[in-house]
C-alpha positions in Angstrom: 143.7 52.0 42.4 140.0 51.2 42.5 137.7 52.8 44.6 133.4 52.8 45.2 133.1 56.2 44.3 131.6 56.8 40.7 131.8 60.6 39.9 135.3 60.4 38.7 136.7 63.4 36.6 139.8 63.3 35.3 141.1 67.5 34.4 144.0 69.2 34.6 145.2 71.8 37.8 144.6 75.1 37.0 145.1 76.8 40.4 146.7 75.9 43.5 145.9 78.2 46.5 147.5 77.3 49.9 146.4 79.0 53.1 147.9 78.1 56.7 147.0 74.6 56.8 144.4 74.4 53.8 144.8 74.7 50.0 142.2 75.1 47.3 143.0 73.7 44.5 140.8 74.1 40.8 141.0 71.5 38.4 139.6 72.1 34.9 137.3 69.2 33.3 136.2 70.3 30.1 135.6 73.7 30.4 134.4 73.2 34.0 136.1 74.3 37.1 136.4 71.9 40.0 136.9 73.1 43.5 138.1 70.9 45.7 139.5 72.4 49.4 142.1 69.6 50.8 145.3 70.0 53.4 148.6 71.3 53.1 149.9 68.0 53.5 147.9 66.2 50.8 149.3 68.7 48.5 152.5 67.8 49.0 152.2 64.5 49.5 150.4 63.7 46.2 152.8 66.2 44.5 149.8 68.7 43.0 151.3 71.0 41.3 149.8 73.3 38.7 149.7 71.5 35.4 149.1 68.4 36.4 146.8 66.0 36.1 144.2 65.0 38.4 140.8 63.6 39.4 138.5 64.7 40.9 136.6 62.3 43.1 133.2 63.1 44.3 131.5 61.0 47.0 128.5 62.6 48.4 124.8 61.6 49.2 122.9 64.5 48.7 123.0 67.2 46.2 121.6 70.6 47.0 120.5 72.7 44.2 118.8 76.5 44.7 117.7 79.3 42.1 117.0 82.8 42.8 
């Protein structure tokens, strides 16, 4: 598959958590945790399951950053 997005990282599922019709799922990248909030159905239908890996695609135009 090729997509335009360029922030790729590739980790490995550490957490699945699924609410009513949305799951939150964490993906370790070295160290890092990766929060990514995506459907029920896109669980199931890419077959996330703990353990696995995944990639984390990020596809954004602005980054916010803030400090106390």
């Amino acid at each position: 598959m090729k997509i335009s997005a360029r922030n790729q990282l590739a980790g490995t599922i550490l957490e699945i958590h699924k609410g009513a019709t949305t799951s939150h799922v964490i993906i370790e990248v070295h160290g890092a945790k990766i929060f990514a909030s995506v459907t029920n159905e896109a669980v199931d239908e890419l077959g996330l399951a703990v353990g696995k890996k995944a990639t984390a695609i990020i596809k954004a135009s602005d980054v916010m950053v803030g400090v106390a």
